[in-house]
KOLTINU-466436 format. One line per 2 residues: number of its first residue (from 1); their letters; for each residue x, y, z of C-alpha. Coordinates in nm, 3 decimals, always signed. Layout:
NUM) a) X:Y:Z ~ ...
This chain:
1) xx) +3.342:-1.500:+0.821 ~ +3.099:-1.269:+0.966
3) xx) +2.862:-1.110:+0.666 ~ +2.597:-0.843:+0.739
5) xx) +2.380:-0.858:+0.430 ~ +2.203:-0.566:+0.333
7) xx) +1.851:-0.597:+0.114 ~ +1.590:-0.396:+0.016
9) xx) +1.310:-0.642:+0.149 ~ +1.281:-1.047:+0.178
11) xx) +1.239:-1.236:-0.099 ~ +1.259:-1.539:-0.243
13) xx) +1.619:-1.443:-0.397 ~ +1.713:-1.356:-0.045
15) xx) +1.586:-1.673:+0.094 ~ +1.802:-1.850:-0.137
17) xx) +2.122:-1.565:-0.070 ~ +2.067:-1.599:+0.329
19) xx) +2.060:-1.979:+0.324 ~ +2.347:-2.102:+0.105
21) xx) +2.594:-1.830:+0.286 ~ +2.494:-1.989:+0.628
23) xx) +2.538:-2.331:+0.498 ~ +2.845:-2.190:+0.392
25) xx) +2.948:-2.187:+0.748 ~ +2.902:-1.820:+0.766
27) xx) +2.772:-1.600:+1.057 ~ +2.497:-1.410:+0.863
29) xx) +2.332:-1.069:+0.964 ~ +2.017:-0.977:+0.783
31) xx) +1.905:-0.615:+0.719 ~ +1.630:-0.532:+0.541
33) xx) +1.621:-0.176:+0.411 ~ +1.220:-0.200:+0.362
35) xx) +0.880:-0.336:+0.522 ~ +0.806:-0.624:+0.271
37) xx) +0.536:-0.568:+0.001 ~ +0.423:-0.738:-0.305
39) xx) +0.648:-1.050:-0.353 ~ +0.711:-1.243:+0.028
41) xx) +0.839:-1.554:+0.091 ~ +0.646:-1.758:+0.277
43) xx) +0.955:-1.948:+0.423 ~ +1.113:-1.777:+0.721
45) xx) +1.435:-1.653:+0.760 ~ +1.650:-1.919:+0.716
47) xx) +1.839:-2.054:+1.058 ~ +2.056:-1.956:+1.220
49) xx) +2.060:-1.638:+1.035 ~ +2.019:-1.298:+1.250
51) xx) +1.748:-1.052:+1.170 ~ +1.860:-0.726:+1.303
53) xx) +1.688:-0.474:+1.414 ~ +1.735:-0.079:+1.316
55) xx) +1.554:+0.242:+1.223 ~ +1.505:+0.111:+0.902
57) xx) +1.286:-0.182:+0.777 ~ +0.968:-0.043:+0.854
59) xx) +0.808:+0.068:+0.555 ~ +0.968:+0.204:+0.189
61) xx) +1.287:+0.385:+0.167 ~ +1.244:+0.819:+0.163
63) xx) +1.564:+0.988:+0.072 ~ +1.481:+1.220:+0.363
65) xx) +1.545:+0.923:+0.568 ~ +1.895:+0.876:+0.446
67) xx) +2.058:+1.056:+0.731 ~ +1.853:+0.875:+1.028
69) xx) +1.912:+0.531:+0.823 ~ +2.342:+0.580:+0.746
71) xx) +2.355:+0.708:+1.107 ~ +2.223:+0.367:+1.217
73) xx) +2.347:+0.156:+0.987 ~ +2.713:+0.309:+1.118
75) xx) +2.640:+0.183:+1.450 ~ +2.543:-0.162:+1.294
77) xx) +2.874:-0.220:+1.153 ~ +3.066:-0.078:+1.461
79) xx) +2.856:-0.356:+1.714 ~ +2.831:-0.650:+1.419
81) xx) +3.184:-0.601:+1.327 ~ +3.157:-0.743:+1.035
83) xx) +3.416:-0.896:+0.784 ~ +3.227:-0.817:+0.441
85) xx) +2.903:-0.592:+0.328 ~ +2.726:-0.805:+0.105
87) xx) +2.462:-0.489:-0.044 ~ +2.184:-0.436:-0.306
89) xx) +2.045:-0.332:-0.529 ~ +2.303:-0.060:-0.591
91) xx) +2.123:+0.306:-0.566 ~ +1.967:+0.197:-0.197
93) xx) +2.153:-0.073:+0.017 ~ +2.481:-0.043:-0.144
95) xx) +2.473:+0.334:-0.153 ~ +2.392:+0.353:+0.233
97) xx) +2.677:+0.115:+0.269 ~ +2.925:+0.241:+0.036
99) xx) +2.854:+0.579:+0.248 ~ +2.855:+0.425:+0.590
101) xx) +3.295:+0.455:+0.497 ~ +3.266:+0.055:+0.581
103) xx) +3.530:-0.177:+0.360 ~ +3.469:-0.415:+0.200
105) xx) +3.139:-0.374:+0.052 ~ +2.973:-0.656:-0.231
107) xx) +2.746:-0.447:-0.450 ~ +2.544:-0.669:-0.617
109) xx) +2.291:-0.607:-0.894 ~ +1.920:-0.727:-0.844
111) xx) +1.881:-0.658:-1.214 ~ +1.640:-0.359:-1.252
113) xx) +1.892:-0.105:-1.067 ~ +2.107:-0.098:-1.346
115) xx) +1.881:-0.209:-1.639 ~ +1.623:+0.056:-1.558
117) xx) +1.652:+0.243:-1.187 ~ +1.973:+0.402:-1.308
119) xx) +1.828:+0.611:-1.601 ~ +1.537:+0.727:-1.388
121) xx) +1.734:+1.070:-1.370 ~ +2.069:+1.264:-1.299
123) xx) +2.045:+1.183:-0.989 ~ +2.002:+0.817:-0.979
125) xx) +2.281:+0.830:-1.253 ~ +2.474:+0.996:-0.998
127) xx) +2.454:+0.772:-0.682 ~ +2.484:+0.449:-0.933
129) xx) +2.890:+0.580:-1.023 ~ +2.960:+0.729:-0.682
131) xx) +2.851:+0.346:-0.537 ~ +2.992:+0.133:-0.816
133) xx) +3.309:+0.332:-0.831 ~ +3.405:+0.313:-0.484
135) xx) +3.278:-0.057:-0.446 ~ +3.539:-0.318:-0.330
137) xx) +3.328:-0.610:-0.521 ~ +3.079:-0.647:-0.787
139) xx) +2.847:-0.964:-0.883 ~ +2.547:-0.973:-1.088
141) xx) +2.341:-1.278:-1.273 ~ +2.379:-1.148:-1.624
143) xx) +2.700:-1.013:-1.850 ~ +2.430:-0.712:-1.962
145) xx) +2.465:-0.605:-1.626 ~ +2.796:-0.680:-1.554
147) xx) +2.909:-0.457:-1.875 ~ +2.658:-0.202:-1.754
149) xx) +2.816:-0.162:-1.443 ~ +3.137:-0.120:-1.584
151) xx) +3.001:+0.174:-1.766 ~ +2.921:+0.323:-1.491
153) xx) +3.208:+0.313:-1.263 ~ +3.278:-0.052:-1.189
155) xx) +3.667:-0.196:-1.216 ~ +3.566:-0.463:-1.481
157) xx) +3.912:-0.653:-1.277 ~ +3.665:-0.683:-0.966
159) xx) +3.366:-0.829:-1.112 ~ +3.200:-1.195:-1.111
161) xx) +2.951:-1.283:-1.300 ~ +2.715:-1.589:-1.174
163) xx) +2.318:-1.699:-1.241 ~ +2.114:-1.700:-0.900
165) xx) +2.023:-2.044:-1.036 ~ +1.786:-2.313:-0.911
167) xx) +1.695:-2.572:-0.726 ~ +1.683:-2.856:-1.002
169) xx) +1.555:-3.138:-0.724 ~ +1.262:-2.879:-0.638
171) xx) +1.202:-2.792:-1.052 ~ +1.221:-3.086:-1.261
173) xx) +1.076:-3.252:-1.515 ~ +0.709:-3.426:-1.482
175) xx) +0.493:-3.627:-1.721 ~ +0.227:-3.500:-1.916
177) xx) +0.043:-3.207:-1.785 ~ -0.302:-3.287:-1.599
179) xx) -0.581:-3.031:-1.733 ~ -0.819:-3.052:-1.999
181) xx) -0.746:-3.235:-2.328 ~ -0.669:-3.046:-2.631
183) xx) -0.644:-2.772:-2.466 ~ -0.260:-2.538:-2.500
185) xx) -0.178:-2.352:-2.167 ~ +0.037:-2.052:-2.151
187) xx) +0.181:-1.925:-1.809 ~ +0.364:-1.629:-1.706
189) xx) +0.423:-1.530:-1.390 ~ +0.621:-1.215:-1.401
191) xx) +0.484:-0.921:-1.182 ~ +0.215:-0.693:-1.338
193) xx) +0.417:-0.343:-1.335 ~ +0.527:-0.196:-1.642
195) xx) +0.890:-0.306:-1.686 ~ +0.771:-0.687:-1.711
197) xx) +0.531:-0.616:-2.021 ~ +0.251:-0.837:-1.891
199) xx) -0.022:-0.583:-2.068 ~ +0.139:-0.712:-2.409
201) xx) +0.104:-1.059:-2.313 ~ -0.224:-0.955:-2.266
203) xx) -0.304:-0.826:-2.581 ~ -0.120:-1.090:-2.774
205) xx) -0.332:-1.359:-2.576 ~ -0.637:-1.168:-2.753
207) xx) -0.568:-1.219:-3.023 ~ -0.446:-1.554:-3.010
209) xx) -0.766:-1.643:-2.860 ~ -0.976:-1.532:-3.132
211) xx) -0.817:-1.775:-3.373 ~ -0.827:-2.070:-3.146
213) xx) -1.062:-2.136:-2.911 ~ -0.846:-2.415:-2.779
215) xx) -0.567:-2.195:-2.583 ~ -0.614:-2.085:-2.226
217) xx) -0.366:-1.876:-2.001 ~ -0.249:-1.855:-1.666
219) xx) -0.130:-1.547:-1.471 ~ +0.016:-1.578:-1.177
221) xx) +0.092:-1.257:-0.960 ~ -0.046:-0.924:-0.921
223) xx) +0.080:-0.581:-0.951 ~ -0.003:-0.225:-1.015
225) xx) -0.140:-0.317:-1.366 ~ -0.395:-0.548:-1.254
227) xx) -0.704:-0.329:-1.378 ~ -0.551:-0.215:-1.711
229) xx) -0.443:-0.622:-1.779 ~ -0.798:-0.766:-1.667
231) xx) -0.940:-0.435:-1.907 ~ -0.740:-0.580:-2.191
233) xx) -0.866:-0.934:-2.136 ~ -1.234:-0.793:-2.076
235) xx) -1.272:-0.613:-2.368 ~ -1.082:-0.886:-2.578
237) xx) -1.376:-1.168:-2.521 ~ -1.130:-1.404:-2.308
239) xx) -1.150:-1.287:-1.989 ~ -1.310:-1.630:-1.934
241) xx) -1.016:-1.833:-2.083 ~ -0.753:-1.702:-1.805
243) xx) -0.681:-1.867:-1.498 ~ -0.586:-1.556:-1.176
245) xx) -0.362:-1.795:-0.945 ~ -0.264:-1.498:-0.726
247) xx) +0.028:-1.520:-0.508 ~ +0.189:-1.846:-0.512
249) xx) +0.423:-2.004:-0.236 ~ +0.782:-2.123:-0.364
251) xx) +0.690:-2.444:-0.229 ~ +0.341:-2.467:-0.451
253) xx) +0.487:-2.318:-0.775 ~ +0.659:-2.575:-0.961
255) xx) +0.279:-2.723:-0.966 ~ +0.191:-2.449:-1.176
257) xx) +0.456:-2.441:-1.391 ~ +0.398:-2.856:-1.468
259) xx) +0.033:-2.761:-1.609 ~ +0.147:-2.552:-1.871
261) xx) +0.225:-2.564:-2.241 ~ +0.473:-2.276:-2.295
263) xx) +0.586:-2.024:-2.062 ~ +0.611:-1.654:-2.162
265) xx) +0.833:-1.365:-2.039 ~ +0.738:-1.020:-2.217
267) xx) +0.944:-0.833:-1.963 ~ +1.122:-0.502:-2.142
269) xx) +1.428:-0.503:-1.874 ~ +1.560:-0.819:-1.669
271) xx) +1.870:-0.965:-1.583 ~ +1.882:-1.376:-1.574
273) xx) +1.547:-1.448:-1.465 ~ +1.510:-1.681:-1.188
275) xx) +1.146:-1.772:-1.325 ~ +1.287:-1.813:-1.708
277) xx) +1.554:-2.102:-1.523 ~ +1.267:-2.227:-1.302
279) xx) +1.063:-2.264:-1.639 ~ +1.368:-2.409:-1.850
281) xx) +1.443:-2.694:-1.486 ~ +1.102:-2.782:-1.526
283) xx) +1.111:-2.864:-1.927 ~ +0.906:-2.590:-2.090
285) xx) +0.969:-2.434:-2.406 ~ +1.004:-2.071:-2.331
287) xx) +0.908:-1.779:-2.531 ~ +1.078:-1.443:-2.404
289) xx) +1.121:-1.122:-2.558 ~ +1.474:-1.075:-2.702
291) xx) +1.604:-0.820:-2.455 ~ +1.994:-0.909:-2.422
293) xx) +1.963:-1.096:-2.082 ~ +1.702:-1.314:-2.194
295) xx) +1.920:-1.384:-2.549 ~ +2.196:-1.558:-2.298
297) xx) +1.931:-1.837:-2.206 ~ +1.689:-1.877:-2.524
299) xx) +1.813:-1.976:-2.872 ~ +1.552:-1.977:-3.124
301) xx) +1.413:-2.374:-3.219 ~ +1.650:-2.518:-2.939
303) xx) +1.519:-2.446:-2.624 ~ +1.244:-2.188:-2.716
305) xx) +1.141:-1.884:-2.902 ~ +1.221:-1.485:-2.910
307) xx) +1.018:-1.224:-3.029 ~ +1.039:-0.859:-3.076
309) xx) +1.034:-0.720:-2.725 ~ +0.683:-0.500:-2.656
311) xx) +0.555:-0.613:-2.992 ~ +0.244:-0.802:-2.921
313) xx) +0.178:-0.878:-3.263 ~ +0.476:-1.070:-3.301
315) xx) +0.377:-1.249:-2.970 ~ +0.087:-1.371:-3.115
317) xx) +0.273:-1.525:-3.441 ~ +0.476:-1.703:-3.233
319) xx) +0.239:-1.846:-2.964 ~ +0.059:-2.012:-3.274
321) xx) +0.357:-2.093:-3.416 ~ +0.433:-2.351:-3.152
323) xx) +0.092:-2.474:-3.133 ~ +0.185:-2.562:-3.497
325) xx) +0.477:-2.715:-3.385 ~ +0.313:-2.915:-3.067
327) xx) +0.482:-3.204:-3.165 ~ +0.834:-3.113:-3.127
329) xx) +0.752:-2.906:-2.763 ~ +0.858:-3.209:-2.577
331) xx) +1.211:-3.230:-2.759 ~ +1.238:-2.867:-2.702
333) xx) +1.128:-2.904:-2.329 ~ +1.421:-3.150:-2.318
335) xx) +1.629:-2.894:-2.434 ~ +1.509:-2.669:-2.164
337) xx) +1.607:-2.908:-1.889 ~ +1.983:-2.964:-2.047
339) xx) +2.020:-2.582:-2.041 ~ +1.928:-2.566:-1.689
341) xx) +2.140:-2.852:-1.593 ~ +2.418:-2.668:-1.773
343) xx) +2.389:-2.347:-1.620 ~ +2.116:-2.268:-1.369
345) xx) +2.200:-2.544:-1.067 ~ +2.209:-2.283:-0.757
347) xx) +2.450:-2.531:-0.558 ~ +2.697:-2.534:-0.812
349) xx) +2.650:-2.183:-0.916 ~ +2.617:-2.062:-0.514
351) xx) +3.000:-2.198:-0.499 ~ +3.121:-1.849:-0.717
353) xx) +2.943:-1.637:-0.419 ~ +3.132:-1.834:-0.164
355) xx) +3.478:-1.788:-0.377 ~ +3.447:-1.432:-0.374
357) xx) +3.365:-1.434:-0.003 ~ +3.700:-1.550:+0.036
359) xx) +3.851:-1.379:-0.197 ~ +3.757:-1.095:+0.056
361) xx) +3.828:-1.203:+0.397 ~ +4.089:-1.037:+0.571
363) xx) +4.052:-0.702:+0.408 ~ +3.828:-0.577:+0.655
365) xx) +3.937:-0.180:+0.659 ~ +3.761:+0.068:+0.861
C-alpha cells in the first residue's frame, strides 16, 4: 500500500511509526505539519521513506495558515495518490486531513490531544468531534483515550487499541548500576512543561533530600519550566545533588536509565508512556502518579508504586518508602521486565498497526 503519514513534527515515536510501516513493505510518504523543536531524533528518516515537501513544515502551525496548508495538502493527495491517511494528533494533522475530503483517514491519538488539547476551549472541543466523527479509523496506545475518543465522536466499532511499545533488545536488563556506593538514584525524564508535573518531582525531591543525604536525582530534558524547576531545587539546598543530562540521543538513553534506582513519572495527563515501558524493559521499579493511563501499567508492590497525582507530599512518602524497601527493588525490577515482555514489545505490538492497514486497503474513496 501507498501511506502518506501526516505528523506534527519528527520524533522518536515517528521514527519508530515511519520504520516498521516501511519494513512492512509499505511505500511511505512523510509530512510533517511543523519545523521540529524541543524533542528530535537524532536518527534520520528512516529509508526508503519519502520526505515531502509542501507549504507546511516550516515552523509551528497558525490557524490562519489553515487555508494555504489544506490547499496544499489537497494537491499532495491528488499527486501521492495515496491508499490510506495515517494522521495525528487529532485537532492538527487529522483535522487538515479529515478536511482535505480524502478517504480513508487513520486518526490516531498522540495522547495529549485528547487527554488535555481537547478541553483547551469550544473550539478545540469542536474540531476534536467534527475530526473523530467523520474519521474512517481510530488507534491510540491507551483504553483512556480510546474511551475518550468515543466520547467525542468516535464509532467505538472502528477503534484499535495498541501500546507504541519498545524495543526490548535495545532496553533490557543490566547488572548492578555503576555510580557511587550507597548512594539511591532517581530519574525522570519527562519534558519540563506543565502537563508532565516535573516541578512536583521537584519539590518532593526536596524534601526527600533533607532526610537523607544519600539520594541523588537525575533529570533528563528541558522545557519551558526549566527556571521555575532549577528555582525549586535552588532554594531547597539540593541543587547540588541533581544530575542536568540535557537532551539525550535514543541510542545513548538506555545508559541512563541502567544508573538509576527508581524511575519517576509525575505527569498529570499521558497516554501509555513510551518512557514508563522503556523504564519497566530495562527493570526499574517505577513510581508514577495514578492518572488512569499510567494505572494500566503500574500495580502497587508488583512492578512499582502510585501516588496521588500533583501531590508532592505523597511523592516524597513513597520515594523513602522504597529506599526502605531496597531490598526487594530487584524482585520488583524483575517484575518490570515481565510486564514489558508481556505487553510493550513494539514488533509484536507494531503487527496491530499493520492489521488495520489492511483492514483498509481498497477503500480508497475520493
Amino acid at each position: 500500500m501507498k501511506i502518506l503519514y501526516f505528523s506534527l513534527g519528527y520524533s522518536t515515536h515517528d521514527h519508530r511509526f515511519l520504520k516498521a510501516i516501511s519494513d512492512g513493505g509499505h511505500e511511505v510518504y512523510f509530512v510533517q505539519l511543523e519545523g521540529n523543536r524541543r524533542q528530535v531524533e537524532d536518527r534520520p528518516v528512516p529509508e526508503p521513506v519519502h520526505q515531502v515537501i509542501w507549504k507546511g513544515g516550516r515552523g509551528p502551525f497558525r490557524w490562519g495558515d489553515l487555508v494555504k496548508l489544506l490547499i496544499d495538502f489537497r494537491r499532495l493527495t491528488r499527486e501521492i495518490k495515496p491508499d490510506l491517511i495515517h494522521a495525528g494528533p487529532i485537532q492538527t494533522c487529522a483535522f487538515i486531513a479529515i478536511l482535505s475530503g480524502f478517504r480513508p483517514v487513520l486518526t490516531i491519538s498522540w495522547g495529549f490531544d485528547l487527554m488535555d488539547d481537547v478541553h483547551r476551549n469550544k473550539w478545540w472541543e469542536w474540531v476534536t468531534r467534527y475530526t473523530l466523527k467523520r474519521s474512517t479509523f481510530f488507534t491510540s496506545d491507551a483504553r483512556v483515550t480510546r474511551d475518550q475518543a468515543v466520547v467525542f465522536g468516535m464509532d467505538p466499532d472502528k477503534t484499535i487499541v495498541f501500546p507504541w511499545g519498545v524495543d526490548l533488545e535495545q532496553f533490557r536488563m543490566e547488572g548492578p548500576k555503576p555510580g557511587k556506593a550507597g548512594t539511591f538514584t532517581l530519574f525522570c525524564n519527562r519534558s519540563w512543561e506543565p502537563r508532565y508535573g516535573v516541578d512536583v518531582l521537584a519539590r518532593a525531591f526536596v524534601k526527600v533530600a533533607q532526610q537523607n543525604e544519600h539520594v541523588d536525582l537525575i533529570l533528563l530534558g528541558g522545557g519551558s519550566q526549566g527556571g521555575r524547576i532549577r528555582q525549586i531545587l535552588l532554594g531547597g539546598g539540593v541543587l547540588d545533588r541533581v544530575t542536568f543530562g540535557g537532551q539525550v540521543s535514543q541510542t545513548d538513553l538506555p545508559r541512563w536509565y541502567h544508573m538509576t534506582d527508581l524511575y519517576i513519572s509525575p505527569s498529570h495527563v499521558d497516554g501509555s508512556s513510551v518512557s514508563l515501558m522503556e523504564a519497566l524493559a530495562c527493570g526499574l521499579p517505577c513510581l508514577v502518579s495514578d492518572i488512569p493511563a499510567n494505572k494500566e501499567w503500574v500495580v502497587d508492590d508488583e512492578n512499582g508504586w502510585l501516588f496521588r497525582d500533583g501531590d508532592a507530599d505523597h511523592l516524597a512518602e513513597r520515594i523513602l518508602a522504597a529506599i526502605a524497601q531496597k531490598e526487594k527493588l530487584p524482585g520488583i525490577g524483575r517484575a518490570s521486565r515481565q510486564s514489558a515482555e508481556m505487553r510493550a514489545d513494539w514488533k509484536k505490538n507494531s503487527e496491530a498497526l499493520m492489521n488495520v492497514y489492511r483492514s483498509l486497503g481498497g477503500k480508497h474513496a475520493q
